[in-house]
KEKE-3310 file (N, C-alpha, C; in steps of 0.2 Angstrom, whole numbers, plus 5000, padded with zeros to 4 digits):
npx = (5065:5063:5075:5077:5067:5054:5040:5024:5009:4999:4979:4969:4954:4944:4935:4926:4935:4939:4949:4951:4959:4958:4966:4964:4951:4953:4956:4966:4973:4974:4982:4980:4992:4991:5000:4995:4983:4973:4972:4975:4971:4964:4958:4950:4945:4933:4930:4911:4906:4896:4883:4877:4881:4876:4886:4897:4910:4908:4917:4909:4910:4907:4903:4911:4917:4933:4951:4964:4982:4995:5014:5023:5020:5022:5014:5006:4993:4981:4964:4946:4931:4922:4915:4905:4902:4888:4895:4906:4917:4924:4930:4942:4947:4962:4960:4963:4952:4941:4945:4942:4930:4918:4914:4920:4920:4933:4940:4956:4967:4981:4991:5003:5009:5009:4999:4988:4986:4985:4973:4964:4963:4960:4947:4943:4942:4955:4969:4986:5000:5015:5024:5031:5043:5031:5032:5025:5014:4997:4978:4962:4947:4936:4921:4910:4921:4930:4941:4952:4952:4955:4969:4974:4974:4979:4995:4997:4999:5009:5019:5021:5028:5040:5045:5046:5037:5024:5019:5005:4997:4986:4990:4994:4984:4983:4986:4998:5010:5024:5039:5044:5055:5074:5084:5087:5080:5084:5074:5073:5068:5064:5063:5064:5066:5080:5086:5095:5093:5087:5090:5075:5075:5083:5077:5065:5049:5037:5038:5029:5022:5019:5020:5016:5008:5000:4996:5006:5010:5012:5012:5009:4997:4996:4985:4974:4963:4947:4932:4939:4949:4964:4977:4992:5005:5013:5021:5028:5034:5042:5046:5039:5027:5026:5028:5020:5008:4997:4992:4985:4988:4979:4983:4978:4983:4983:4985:4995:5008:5025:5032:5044:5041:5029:5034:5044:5036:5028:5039:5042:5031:5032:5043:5035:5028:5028:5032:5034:5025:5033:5029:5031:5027:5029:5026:5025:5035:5046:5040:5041:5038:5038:5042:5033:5019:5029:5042:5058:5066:5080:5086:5093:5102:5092:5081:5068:5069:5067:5078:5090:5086:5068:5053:5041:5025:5014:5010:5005:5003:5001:4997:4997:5003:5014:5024:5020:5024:5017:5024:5021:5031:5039:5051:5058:5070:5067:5066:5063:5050:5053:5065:5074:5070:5060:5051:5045:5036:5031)
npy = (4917:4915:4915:4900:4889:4889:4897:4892:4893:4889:4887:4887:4883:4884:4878:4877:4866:4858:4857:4863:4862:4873:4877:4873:4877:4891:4907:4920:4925:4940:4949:4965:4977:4990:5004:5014:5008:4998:4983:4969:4965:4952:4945:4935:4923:4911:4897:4893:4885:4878:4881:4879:4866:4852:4841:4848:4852:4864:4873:4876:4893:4903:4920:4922:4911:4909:4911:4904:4908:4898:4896:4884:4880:4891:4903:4916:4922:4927:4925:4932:4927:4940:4944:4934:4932:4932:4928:4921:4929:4933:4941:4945:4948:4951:4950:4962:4969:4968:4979:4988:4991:4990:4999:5009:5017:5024:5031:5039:5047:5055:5048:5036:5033:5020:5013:5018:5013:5001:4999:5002:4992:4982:4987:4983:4970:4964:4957:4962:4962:4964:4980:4995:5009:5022:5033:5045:5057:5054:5062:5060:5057:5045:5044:5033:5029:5020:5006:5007:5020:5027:5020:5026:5041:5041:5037:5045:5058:5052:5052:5065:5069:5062:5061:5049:5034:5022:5007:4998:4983:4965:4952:4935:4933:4945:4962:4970:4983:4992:5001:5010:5002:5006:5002:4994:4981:4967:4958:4941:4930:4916:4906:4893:4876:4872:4884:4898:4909:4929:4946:4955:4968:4968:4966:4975:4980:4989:5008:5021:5036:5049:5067:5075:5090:5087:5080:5092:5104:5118:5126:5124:5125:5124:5123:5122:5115:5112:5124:5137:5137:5141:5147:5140:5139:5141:5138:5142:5140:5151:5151:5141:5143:5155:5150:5138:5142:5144:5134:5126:5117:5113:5108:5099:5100:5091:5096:5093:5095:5105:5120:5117:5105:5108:5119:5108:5099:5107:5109:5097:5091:5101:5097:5083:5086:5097:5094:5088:5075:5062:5048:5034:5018:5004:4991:4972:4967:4953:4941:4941:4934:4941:4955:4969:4982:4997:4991:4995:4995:4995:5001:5002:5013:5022:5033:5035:5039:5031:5025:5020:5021:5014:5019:5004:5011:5004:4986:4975:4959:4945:4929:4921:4908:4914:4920:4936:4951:4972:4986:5002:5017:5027:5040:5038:5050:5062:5079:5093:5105:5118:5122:5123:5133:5136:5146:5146:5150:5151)
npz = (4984:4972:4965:4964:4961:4946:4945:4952:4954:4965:4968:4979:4986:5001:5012:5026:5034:5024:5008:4993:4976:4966:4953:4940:4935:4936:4926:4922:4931:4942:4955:4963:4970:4982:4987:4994:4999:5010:5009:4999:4982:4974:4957:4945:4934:4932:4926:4920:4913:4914:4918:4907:4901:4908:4913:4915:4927:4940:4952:4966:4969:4980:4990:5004:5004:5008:5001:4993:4990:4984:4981:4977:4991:4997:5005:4997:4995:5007:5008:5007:4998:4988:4977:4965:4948:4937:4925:4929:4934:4948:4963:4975:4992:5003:5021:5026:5022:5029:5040:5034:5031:5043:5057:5070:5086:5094:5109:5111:5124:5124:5120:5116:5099:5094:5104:5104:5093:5096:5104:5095:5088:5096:5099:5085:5084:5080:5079:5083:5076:5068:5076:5072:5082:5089:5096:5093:5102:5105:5104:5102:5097:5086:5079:5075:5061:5049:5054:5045:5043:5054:5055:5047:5049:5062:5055:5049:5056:5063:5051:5049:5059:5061:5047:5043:5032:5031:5030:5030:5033:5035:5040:5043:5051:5060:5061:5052:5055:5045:5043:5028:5018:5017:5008:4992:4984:4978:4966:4959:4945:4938:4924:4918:4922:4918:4917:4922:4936:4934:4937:4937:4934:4923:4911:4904:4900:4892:4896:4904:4910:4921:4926:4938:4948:4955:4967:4974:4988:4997:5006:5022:5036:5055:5066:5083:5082:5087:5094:5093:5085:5084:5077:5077:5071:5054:5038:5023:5005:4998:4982:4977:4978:4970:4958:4956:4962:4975:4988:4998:5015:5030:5046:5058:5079:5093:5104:5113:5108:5110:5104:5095:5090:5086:5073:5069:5064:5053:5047:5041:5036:5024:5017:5011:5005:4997:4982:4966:4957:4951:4941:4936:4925:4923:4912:4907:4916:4919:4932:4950:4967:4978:4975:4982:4985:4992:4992:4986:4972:4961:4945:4931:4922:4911:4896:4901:4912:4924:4933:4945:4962:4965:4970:4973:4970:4967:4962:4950:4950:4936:4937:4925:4913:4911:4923:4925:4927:4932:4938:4946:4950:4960:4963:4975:4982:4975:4972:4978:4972:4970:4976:4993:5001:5016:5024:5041:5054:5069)
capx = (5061:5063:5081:5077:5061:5050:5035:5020:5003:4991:4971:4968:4946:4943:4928:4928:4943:4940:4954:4952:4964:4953:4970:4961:4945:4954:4958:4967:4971:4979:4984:4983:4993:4993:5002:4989:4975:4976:4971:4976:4964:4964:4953:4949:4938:4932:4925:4905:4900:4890:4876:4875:4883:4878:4894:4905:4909:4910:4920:4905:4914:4902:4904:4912:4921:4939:4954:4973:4987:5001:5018:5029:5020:5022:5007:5006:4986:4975:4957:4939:4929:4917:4911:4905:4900:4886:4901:4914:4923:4929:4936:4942:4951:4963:4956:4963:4948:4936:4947:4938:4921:4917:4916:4920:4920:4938:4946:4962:4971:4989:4994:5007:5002:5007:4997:4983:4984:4985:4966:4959:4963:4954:4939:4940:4942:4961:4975:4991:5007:5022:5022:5038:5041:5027:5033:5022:5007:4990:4973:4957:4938:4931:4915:4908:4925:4933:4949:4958:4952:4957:4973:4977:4975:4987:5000:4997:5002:5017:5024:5022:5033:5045:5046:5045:5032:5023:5014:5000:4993:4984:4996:4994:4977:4987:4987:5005:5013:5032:5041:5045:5062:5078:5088:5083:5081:5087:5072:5073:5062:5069:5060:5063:5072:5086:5090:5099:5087:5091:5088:5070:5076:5087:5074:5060:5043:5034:5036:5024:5019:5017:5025:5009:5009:4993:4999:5009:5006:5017:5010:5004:4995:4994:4978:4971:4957:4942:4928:4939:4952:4968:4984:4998:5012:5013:5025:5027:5038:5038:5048:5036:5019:5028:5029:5013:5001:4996:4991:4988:4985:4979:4984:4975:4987:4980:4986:4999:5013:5028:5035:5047:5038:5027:5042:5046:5030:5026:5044:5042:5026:5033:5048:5035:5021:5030:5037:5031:5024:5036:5027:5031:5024:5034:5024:5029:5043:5044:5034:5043:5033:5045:5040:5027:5021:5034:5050:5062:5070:5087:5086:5100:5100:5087:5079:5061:5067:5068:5085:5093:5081:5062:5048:5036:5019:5009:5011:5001:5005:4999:5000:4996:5005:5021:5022:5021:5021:5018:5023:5021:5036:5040:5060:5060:5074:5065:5068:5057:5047:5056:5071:5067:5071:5055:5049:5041:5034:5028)
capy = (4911:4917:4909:4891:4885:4889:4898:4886:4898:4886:4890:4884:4886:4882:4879:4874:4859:4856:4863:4859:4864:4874:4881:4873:4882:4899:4909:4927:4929:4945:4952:4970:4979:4998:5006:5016:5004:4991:4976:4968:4963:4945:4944:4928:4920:4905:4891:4892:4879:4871:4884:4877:4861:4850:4839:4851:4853:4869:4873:4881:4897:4908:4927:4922:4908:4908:4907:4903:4907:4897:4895:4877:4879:4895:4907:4921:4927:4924:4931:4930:4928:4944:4943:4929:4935:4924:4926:4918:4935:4934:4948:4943:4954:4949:4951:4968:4971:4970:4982:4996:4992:4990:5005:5011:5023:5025:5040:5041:5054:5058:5041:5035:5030:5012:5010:5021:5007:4992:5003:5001:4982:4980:4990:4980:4962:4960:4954:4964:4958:4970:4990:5000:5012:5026:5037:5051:5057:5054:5063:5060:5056:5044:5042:5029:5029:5013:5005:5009:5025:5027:5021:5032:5046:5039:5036:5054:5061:5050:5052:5070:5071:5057:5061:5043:5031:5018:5003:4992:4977:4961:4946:4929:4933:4950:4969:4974:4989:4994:5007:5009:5000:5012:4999:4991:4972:4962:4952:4938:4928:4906:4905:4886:4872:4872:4891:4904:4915:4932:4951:4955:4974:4971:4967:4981:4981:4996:5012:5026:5037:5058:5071:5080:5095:5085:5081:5097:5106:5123:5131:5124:5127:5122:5124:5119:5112:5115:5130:5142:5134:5145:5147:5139:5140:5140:5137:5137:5141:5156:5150:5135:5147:5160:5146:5135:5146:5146:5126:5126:5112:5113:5102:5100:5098:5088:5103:5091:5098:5112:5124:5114:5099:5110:5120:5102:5098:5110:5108:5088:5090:5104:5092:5076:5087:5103:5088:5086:5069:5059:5040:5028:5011:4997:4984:4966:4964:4943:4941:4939:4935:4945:4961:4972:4987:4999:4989:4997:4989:4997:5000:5004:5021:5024:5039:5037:5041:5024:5023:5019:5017:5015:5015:5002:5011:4998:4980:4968:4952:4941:4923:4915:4902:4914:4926:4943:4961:4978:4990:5011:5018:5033:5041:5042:5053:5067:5086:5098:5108:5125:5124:5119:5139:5137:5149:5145:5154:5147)
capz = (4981:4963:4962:4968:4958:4942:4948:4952:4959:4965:4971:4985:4989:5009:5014:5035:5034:5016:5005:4985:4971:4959:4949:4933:4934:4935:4922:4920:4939:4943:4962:4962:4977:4980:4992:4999:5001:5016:5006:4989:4978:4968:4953:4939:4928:4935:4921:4921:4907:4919:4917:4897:4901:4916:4913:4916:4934:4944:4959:4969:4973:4982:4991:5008:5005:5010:4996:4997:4982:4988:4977:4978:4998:5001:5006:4993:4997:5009:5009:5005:4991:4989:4973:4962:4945:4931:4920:4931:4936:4956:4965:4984:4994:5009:5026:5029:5019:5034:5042:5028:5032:5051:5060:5078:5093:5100:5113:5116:5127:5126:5122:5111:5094:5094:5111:5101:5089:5100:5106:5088:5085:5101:5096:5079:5084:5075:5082:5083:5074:5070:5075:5074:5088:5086:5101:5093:5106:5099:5108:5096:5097:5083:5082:5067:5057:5049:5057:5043:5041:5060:5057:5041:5052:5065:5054:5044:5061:5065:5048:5049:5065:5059:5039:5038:5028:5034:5024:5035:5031:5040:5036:5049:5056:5061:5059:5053:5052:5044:5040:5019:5017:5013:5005:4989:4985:4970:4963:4954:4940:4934:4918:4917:4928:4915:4915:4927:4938:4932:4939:4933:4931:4914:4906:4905:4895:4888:4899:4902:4916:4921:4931:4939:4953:4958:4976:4977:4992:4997:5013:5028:5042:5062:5069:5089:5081:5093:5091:5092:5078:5084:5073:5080:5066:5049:5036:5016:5002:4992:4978:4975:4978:4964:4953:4955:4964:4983:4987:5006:5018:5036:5051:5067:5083:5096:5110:5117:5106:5112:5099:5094:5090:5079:5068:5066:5058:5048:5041:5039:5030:5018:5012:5012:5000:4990:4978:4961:4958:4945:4940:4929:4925:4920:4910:4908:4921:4925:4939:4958:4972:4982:4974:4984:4983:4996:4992:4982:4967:4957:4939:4926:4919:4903:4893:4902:4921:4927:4934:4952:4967:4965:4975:4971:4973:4965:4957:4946:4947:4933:4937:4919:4911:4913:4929:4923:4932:4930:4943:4947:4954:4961:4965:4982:4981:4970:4974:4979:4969:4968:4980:5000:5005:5016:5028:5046:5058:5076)
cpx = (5062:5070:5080:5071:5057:5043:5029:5013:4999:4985:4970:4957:4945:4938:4926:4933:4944:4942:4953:4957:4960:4957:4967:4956:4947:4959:4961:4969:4977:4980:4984:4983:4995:4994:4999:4985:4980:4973:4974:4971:4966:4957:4955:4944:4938:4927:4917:4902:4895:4884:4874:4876:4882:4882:4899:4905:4910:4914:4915:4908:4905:4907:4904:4917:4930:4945:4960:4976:4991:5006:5024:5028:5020:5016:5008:5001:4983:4970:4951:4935:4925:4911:4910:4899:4895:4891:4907:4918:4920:4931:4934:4946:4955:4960:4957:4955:4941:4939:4943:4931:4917:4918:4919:4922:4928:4940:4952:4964:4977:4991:5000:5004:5001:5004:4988:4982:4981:4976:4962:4960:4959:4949:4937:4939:4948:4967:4981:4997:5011:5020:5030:5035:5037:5028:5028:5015:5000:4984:4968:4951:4938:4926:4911:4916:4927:4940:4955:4957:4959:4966:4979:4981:4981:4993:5004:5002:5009:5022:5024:5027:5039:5049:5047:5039:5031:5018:5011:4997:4990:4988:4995:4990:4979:4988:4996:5006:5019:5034:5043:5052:5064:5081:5085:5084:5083:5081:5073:5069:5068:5063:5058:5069:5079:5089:5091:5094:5092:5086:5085:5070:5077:5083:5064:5054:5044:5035:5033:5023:5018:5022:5017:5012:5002:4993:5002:5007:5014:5015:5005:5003:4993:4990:4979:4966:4951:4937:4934:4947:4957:4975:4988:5004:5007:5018:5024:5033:5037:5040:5042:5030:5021:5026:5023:5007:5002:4991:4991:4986:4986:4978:4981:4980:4981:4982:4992:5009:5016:5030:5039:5044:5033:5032:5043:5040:5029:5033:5043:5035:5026:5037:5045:5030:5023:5036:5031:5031:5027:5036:5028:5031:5026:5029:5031:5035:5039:5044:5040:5040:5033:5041:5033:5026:5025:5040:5052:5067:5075:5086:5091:5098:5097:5084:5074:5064:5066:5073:5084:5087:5076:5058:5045:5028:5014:5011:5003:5004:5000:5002:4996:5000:5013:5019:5023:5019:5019:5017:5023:5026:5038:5050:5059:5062:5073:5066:5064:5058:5051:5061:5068:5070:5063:5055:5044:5041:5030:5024)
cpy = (4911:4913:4901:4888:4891:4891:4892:4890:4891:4889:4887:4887:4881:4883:4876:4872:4857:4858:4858:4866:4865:4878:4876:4876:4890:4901:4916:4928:4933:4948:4959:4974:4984:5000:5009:5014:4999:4984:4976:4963:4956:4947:4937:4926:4913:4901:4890:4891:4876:4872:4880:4868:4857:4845:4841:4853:4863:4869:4875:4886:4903:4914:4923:4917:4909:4904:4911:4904:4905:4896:4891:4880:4886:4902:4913:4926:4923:4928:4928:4932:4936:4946:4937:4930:4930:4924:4924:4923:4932:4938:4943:4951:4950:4951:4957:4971:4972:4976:4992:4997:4992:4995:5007:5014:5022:5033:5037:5048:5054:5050:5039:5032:5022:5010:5012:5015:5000:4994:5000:4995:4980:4979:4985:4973:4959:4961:4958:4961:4963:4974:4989:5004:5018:5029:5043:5052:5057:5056:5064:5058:5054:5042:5038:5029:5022:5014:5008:5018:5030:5030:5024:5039:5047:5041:5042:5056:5060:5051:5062:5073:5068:5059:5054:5039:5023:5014:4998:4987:4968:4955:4941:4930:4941:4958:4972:4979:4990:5000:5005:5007:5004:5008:4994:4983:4972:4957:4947:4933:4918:4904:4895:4883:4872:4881:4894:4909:4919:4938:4953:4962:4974:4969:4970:4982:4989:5000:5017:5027:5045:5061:5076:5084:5092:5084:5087:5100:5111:5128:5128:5126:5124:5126:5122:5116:5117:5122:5137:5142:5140:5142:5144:5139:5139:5141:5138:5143:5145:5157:5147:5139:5151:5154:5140:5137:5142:5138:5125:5121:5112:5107:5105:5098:5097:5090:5099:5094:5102:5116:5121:5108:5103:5112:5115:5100:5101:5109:5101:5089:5096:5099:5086:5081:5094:5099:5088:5079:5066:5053:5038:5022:5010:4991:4978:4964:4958:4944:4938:4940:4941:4952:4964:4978:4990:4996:4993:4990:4996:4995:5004:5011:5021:5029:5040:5039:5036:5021:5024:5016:5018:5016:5012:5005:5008:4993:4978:4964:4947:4933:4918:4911:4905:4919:4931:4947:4967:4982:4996:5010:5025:5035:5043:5049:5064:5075:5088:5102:5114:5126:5122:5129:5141:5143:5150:5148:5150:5150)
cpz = (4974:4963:4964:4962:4952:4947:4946:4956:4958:4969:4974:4986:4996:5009:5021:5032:5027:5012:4996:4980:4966:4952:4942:4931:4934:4929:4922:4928:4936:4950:4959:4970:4977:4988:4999:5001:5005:5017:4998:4989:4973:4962:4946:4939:4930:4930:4923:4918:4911:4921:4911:4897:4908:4917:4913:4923:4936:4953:4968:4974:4976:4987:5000:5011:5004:5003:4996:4990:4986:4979:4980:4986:5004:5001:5001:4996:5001:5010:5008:4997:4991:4985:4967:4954:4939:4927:4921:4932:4943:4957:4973:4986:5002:5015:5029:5026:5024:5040:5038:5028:5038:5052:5069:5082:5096:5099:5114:5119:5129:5124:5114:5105:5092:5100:5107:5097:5090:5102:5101:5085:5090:5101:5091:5079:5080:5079:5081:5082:5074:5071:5076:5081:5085:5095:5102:5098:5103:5104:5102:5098:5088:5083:5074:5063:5056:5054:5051:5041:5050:5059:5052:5044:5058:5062:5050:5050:5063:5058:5048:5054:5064:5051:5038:5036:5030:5027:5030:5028:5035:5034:5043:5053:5058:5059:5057:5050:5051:5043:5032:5021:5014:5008:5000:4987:4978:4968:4958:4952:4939:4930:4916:4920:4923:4913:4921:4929:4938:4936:4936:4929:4924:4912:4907:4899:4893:4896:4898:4907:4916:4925:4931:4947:4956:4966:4977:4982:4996:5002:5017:5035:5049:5066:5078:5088:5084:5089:5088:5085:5078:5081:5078:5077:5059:5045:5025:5013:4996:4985:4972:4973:4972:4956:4951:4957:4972:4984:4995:5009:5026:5040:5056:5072:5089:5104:5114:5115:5109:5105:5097:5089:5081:5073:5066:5060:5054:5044:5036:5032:5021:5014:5011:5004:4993:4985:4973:4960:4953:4946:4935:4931:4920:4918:4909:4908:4920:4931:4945:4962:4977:4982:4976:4983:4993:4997:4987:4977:4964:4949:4937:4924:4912:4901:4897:4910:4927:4930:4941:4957:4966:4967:4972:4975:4971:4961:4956:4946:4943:4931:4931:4918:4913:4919:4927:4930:4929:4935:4941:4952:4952:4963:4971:4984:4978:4973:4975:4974:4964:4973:4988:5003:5010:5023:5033:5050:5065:5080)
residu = (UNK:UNK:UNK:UNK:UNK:UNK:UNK:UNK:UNK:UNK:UNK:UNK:UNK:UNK:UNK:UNK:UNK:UNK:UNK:UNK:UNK:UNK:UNK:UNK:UNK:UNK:UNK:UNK:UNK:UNK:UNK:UNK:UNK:UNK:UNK:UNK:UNK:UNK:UNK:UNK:UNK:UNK:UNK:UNK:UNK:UNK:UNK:UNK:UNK:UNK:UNK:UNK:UNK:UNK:UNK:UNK:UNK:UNK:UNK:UNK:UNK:UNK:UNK:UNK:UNK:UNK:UNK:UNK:UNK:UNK:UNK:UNK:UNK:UNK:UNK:UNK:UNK:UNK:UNK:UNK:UNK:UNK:UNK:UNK:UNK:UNK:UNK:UNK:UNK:UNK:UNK:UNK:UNK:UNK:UNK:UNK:UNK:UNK:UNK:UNK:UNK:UNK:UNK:UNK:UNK:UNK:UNK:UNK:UNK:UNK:UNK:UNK:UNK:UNK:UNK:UNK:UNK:UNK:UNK:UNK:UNK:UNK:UNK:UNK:UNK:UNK:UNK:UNK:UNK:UNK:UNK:UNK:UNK:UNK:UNK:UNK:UNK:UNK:UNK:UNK:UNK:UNK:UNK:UNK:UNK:UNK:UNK:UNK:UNK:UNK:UNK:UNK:UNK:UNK:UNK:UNK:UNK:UNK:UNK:UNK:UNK:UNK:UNK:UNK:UNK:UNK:UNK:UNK:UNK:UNK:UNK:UNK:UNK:UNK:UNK:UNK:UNK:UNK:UNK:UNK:UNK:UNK:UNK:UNK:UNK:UNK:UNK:UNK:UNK:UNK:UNK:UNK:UNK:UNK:UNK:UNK:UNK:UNK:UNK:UNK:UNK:UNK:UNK:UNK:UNK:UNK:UNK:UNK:UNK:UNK:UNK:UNK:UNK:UNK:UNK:UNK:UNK:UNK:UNK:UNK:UNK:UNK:UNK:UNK:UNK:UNK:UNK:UNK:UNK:UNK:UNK:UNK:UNK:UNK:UNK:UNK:UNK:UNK:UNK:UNK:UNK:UNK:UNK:UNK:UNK:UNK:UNK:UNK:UNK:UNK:UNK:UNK:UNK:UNK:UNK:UNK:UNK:UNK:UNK:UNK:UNK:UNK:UNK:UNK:UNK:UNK:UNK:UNK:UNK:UNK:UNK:UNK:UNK:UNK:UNK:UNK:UNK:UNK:UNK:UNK:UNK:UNK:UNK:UNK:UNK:UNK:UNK:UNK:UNK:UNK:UNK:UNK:UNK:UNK:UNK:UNK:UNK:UNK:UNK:UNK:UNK:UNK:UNK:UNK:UNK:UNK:UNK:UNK:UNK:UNK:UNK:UNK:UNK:UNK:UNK:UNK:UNK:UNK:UNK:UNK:UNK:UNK:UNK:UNK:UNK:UNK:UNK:UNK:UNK:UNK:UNK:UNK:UNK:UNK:UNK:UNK:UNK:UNK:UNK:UNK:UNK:UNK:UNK:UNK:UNK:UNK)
# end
């Protein structure tokens, strides 16, 4: 989209069949989309002279009403309102958003976990669009939990049998689940109908970010769960323990496992968690709709750490007068902690 047209965000507010253009009453909108949450968030200033001024109109946005970002036709957000502030602040949230507050009772036994899944859209009342294959077996009892809590824990499991990363989200009335793309994309920004849409990367705002052991985790443990909470394996790495201290994380196995399957795990979740965490945030990139968070984008080589493939684990987008972004991006690619010499035990 980025090479074809000059951005154009319009506001759409829905009310039953009644759709109005309230892109002049809104001011400062920004999307914010984080990898780990399973909505994004719209926020803006909605014009409310018309508390002081009864000549000035208002859009009457209230807390439930239904509201659309589209660009030259093309759906951007779609979500509800939730909050409507006397100072003109808005906050919505897409609809996965009712996915976080509802709660509900499901059993599964032995069941694969995209079948578990298809269980917990049932439970919740939402419709099921993509799943990859989720072969992994899943047996659990919730009892009160959200769906998305639900299906966190699902996909904890499968990425810890898999090593792969999964990003959810409800899009077209719909529950979808991906896996994180390997291959990075090319975004692109077209400034004005008479200039060349260009790669957003070569041109890089202020950077800033950390390098923290805050997620580090360097010996874990497989449980049976149950009263009696019997060891089944364990795993860690004695380099990483010498060098950051003893940092342990226990797993429950839902007893369908063979030895094998565990060994696997406990290895998967050392190479996914004995990683130092290294983030940096990119202000004002030129905004492309394109960019989510869990795509990868390719940057040139620089002093701050910002070079080759990306993760995007968070954007802003700022649809002002110009599209601005600012993403958090992680290196895929990052080493372990203190070597992977790890040692497991079944």
């Amino acid at each position: 989209m980025g090479t074809q047209y000059v951005d154009d965000h319009r506001f759409l507010l829905c009310k039953g069949s009644t759709v109005t253009d309230i892109t002049r009453a809104v001011s400062q909108p920004e999307a914010r989309d984080e990898l780990d949450a399973l909505s994004v968030e719209l926020t803006f200033t909605a014009l409310r002279n018309h508390l002081y001024d009864p000549n000035m109109t208002w859009p009457g946005l209230k807390p439930g009403d239904k509201l659309k970002v589209v660009n030259h036709g093309t759906e951007i957000f779609s979500g509800v309102i939730l909050t409507v502030g006397l100072d003109g602040s808005v906050t919505a949230n897409d609809l996965g958003w009712y996915l976080t507050k509802s709660q509900i009772i499901l059993q599964v036994s032995n069941a694969a976990a995209e079948d578990a899944i298809r269980q917990m859209c049932a439970k919740a009342g939402v419709a099921v669009g993509q799943l990859p294959s989720l072969p992994t077996r899943i047996s659990e009892v919730w009892t009160g939990a959200t769906p998305e809590a639900i299906l966190q824990d699902i996909l904890s499991i499968c990425s810890a049998e898999t090593g792969k990363q999964y990003k959810r989200r409800v899009k077209n009335g719909a529950l979808q689940v991906t896996e994180l793309p390997s291959t990075p994309m090319v975004a692109y920004h077209k400034p004005a109908d008479n200039l060349a849409a260009f790669d957003i990367t070569i041109a890089k705002g202020t950077v800033s970010g950390s390098d923290s052991m805050d997620e580090l985790c360097n010996s874990v443990v497989l449980t049976a769960g149950g009263q009696d909470a019997a060891i089944l394996g364990q795993g860690w790495n004695a380099a990483s323990r010498e060098q950051y201290g003893l940092i342990q994380k226990v797993e429950n196995l839902s007893g369908d496992e063979d030895s094998a399957q565990a060994r696997q795990r406990i290895k998967t979740l050392l190479d996914q968690y004995d990683r130092l965490t290294l983030e940096r945030q990119v202000d004002e990139l030129w905004g492309a709709d394109e960019v989510e968070s869990g795509v990868l984008l390719r940057f040139e080589t620089n002093q701050f750490g910002v070079s080759g493939n990306q993760r995007v684990v968070s954007v802003t987008h700022q649809y002002g007068p110009t599209h601005l972004m600012s993403v958090t991006v992680q290196d895929p690619n990052q080493g372990r902690a203190a070597g992977s010499g790890d040692t497991v035990e079944v």
